[in-house]
C-alpha positions as a LaTeX table, in Angstrom:
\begin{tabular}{lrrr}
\hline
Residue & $x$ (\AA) & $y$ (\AA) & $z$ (\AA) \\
\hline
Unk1 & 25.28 & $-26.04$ & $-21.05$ \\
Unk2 & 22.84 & $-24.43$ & $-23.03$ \\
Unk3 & 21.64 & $-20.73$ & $-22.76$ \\
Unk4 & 18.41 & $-20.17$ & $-20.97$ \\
Unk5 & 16.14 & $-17.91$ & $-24.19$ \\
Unk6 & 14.34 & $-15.43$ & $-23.17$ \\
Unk7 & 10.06 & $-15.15$ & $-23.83$ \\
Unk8 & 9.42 & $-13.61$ & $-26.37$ \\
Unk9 & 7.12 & $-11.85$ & $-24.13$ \\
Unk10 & 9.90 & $-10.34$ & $-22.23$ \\
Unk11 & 10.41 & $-7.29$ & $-24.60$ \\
Unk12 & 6.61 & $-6.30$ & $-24.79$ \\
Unk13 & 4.89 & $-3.58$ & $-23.02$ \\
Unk14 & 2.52 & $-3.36$ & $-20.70$ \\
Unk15 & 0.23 & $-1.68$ & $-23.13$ \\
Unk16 & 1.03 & $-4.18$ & $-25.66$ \\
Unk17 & 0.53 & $-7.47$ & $-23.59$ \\
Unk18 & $-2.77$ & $-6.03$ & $-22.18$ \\
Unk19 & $-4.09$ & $-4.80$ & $-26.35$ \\
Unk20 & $-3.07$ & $-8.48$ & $-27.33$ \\
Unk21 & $-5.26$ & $-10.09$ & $-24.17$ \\
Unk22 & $-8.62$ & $-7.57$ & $-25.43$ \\
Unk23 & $-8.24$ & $-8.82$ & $-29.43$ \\
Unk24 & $-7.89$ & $-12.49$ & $-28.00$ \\
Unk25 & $-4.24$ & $-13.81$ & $-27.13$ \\
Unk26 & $-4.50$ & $-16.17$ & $-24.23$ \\
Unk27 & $-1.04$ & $-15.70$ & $-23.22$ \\
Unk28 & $-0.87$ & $-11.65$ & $-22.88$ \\
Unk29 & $-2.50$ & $-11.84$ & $-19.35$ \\
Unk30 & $-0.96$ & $-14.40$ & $-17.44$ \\
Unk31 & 2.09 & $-11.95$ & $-19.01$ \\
Unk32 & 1.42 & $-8.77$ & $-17.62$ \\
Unk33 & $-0.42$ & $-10.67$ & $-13.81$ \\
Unk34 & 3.43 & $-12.33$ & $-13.66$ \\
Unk35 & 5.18 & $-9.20$ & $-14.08$ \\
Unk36 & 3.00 & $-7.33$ & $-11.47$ \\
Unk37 & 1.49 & $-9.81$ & $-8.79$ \\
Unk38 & 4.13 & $-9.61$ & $-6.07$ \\
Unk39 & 3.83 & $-5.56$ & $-6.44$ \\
Unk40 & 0.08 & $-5.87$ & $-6.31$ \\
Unk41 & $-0.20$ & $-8.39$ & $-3.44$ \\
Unk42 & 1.76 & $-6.01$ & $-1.40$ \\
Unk43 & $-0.70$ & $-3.34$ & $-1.82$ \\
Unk44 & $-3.28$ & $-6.02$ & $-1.48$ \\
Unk45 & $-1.84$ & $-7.27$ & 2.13 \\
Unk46 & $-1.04$ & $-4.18$ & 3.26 \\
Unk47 & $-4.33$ & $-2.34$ & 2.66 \\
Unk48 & $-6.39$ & $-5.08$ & 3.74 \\
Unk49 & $-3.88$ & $-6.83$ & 6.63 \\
Unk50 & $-5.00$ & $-10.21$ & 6.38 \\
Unk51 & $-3.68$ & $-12.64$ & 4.36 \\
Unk52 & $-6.88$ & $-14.96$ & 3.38 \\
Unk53 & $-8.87$ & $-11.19$ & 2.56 \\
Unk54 & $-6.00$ & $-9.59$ & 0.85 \\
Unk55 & $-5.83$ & $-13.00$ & $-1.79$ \\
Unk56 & $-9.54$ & $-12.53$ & $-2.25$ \\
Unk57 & $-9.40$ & $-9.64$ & $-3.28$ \\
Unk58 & $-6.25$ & $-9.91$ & $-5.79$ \\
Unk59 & $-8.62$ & $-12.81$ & $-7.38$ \\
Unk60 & $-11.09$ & $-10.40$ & $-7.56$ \\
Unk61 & $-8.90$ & $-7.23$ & $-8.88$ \\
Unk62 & $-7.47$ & $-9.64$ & $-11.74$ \\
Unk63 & $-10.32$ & $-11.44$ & $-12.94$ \\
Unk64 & $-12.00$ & $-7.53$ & $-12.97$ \\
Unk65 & $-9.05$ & $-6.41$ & $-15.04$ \\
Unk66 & $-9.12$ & $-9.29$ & $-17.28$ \\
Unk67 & $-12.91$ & $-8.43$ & $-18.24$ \\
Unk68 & $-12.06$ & $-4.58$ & $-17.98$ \\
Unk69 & $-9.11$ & $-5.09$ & $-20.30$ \\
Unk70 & $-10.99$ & $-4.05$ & $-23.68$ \\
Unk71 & $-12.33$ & $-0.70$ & $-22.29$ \\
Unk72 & $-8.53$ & 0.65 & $-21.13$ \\
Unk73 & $-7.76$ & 4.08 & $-22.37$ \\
Unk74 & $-4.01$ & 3.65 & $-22.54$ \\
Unk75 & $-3.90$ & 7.16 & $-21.00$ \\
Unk76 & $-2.68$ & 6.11 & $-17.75$ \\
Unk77 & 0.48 & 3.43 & $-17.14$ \\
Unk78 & $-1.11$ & $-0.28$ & $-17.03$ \\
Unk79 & 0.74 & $-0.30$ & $-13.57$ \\
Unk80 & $-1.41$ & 2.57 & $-12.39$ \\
Unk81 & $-4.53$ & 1.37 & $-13.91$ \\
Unk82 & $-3.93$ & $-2.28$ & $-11.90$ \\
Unk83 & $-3.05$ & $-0.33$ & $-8.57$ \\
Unk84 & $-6.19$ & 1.61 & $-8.81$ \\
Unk85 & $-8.16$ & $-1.87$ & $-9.36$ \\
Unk86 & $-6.52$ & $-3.29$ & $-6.55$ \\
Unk87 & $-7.10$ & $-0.80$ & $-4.16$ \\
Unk88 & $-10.72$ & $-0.39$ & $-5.43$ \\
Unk89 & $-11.51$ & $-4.21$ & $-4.76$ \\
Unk90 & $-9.82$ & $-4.02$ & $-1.32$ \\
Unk91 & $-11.32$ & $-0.81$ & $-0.26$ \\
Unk92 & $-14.83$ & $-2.96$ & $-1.80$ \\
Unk93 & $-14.31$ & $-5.35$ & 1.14 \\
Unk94 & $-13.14$ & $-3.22$ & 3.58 \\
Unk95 & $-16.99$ & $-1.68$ & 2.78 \\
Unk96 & $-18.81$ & $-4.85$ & 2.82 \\
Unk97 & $-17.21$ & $-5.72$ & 6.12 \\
Unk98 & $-18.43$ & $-2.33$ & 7.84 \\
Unk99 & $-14.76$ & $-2.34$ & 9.49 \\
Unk100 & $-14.88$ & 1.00 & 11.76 \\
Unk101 & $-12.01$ & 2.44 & 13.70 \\
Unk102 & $-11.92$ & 1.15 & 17.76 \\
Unk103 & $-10.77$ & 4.60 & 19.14 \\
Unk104 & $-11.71$ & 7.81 & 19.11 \\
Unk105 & $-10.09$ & 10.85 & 17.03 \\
Unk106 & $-9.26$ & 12.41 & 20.12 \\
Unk107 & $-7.43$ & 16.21 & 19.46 \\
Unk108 & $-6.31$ & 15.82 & 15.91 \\
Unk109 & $-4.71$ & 18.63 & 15.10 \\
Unk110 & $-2.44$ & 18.35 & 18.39 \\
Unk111 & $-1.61$ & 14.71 & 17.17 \\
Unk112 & $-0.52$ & 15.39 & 13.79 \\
Unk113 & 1.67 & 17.76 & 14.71 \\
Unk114 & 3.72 & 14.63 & 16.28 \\
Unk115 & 2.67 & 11.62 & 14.84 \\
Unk116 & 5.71 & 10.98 & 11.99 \\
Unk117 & 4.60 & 9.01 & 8.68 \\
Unk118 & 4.50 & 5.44 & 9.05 \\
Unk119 & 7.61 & 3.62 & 10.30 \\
Unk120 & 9.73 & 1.68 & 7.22 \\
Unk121 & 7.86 & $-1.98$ & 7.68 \\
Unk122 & 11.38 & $-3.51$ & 6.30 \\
Unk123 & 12.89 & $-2.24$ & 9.68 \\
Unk124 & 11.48 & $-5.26$ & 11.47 \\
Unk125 & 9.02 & $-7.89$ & 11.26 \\
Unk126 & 7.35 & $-6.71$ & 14.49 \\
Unk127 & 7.03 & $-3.49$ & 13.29 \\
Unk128 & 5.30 & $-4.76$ & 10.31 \\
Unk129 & 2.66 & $-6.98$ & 12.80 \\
Unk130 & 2.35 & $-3.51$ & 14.52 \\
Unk131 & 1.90 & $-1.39$ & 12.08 \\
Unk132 & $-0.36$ & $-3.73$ & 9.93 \\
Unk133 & $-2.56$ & $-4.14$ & 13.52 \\
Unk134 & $-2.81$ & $-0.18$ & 14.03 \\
Unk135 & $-4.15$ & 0.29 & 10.28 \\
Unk136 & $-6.51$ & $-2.21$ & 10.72 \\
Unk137 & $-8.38$ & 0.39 & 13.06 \\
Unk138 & $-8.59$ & 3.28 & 10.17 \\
Unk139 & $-11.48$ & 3.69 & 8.10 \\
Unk140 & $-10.78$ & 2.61 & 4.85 \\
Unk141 & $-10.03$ & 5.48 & 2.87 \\
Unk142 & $-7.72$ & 6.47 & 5.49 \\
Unk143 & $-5.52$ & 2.97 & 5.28 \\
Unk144 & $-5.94$ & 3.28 & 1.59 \\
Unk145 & $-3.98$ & 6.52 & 1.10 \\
Unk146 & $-1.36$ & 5.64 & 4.10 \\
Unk147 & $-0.68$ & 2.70 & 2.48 \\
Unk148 & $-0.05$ & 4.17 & $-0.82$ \\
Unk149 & 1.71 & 7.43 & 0.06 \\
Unk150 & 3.76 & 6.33 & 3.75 \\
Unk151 & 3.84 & 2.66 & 2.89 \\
Unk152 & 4.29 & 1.98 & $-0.64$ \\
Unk153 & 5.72 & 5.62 & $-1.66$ \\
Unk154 & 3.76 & 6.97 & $-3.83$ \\
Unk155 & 3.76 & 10.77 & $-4.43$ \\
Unk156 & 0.06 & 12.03 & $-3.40$ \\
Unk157 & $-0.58$ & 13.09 & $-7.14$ \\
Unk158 & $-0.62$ & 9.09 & $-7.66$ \\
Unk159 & $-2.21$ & 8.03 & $-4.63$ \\
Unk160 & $-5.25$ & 10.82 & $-5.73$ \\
Unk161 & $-5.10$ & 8.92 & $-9.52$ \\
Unk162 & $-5.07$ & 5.16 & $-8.12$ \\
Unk163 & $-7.96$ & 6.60 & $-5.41$ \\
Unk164 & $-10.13$ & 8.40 & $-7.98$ \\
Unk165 & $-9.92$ & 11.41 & $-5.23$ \\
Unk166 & $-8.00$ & 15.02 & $-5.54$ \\
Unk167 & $-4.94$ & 15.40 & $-3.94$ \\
Unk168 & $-6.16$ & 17.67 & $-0.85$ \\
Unk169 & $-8.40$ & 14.92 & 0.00 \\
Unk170 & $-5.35$ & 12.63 & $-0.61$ \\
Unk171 & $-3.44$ & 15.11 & 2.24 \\
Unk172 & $-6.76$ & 15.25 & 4.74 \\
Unk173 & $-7.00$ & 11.62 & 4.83 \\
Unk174 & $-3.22$ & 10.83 & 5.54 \\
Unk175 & $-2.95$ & 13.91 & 8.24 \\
Unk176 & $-6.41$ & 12.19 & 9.77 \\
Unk177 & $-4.87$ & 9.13 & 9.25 \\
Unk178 & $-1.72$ & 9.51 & 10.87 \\
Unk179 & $-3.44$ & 11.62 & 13.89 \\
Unk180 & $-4.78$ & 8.39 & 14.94 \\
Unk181 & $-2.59$ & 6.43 & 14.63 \\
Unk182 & 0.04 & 8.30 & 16.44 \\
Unk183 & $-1.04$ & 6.84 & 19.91 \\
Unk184 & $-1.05$ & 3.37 & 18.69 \\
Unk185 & 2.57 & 3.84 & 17.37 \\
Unk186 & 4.17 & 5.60 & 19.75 \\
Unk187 & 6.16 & 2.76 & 21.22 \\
Unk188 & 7.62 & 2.48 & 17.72 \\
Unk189 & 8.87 & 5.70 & 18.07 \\
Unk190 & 10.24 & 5.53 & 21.79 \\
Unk191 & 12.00 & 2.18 & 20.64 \\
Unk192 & 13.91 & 4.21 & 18.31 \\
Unk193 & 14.69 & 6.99 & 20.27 \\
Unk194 & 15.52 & 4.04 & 23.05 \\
Unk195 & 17.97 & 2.49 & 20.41 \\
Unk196 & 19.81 & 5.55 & 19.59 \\
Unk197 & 20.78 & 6.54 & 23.49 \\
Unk198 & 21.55 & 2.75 & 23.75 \\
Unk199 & 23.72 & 3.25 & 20.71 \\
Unk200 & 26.12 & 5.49 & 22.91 \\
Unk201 & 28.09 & 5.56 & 26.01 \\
Unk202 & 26.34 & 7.45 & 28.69 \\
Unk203 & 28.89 & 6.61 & 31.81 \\
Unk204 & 30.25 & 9.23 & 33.41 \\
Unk205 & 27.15 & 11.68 & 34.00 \\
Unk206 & 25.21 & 10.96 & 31.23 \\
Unk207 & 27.30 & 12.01 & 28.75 \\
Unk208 & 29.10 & 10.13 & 25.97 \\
Unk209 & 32.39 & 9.50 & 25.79 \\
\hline
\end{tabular}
């Protein structure tokens, strides 16, 4: 049987593929949007928490990187310059949409103190429907730097870059962020702590064997 060969796009950069798509190559994008679209549709779908909004605005992050392609600096990672075009056009409908929180902050400070960073959405697809439901009720900046720093792992000094913001406004917005969602996600919390008593023996007066 014969050998599969590899492209011979497989051993050009980032920066490369995206140069070649400015001076003309019609290839270079399609390139660099196959190495990166599951990565960016996860920031898409978890920002935005719809399907049908988070695909609108991936259309619309890609064709605005395709026409933005010419004018990139090369003084960032292509990765980071796509992440911050993808958030931008998600945060963009977020805006148009007017979405508002449904609850008030309540005592912030008091909140933060226990609310935990978001819970690992691989643990569980219901935690993923619940924790994709709770964002929903954040303000957009808010969702945007949870999702990046709690959900997707960035360190804050990224999350700032992709955001345009600094990184104490990075901080305030995930500590605001978190303080309101800790009510919502409690349950996720008491399921855990419900999972590791059940985990053990109790009998005999409570206390493990």
């Amino acid at each position: 049987m014969a050998s599969v060969s590899a492209s011979p796009m497989d051993e050009v950069s980032d920066k490369e593929l995206l140069s070649r798509h400015a001076q003309g190559d019609p290839h270079a994008f399609g390139e660099l949007v196959n190495r990166h679209r599951e990565r960016m549709w996860a920031v898409a779908l978890r920002t935005l928490g719809d399907q049908e909004e988070a695909a609108d605005a991936l259309q619309d992050a890609f064709l605005s990187a395709f026409r933005a392609a010419g004018r990139f600096r090369g003084d960032a990672a292509v990765t980071t310059w796509l992440h911050r075009i993808v958030v931008n056009a998600c945060l963009d409908r977020l805006r148009r949409k007017a979405i508002r929180p449904a609850t008030p902050m309540g005592d912030e400070a008091k909140i933060d103190a226990l609310a935990p960073k978001l819970p690992d959405p691989t643990d569980g697809h219901g935690t993923l429907l619940d924790v994709t439901a709770a964002l929903r009720e954040l303000p957009y900046e808010q969702r945007a730097a949870l999702v990046l720093v709690d959900m997707m792992g960035y360190a804050v000094d990224d999350a700032a870059a992709f955001l345009e913001v600094p990184p104490g406004t990075v901080k305030s917005r995930c500590a605001r962020g978190r303080a309101r969602l800790a009510p919502r996600l409690a349950h996720l919390r008491n399921r855990q702590s419900r999972g590791n008593v059940e985990g053990t023996d109790t009998e005999g007066g409570g206390r493990p064997k």
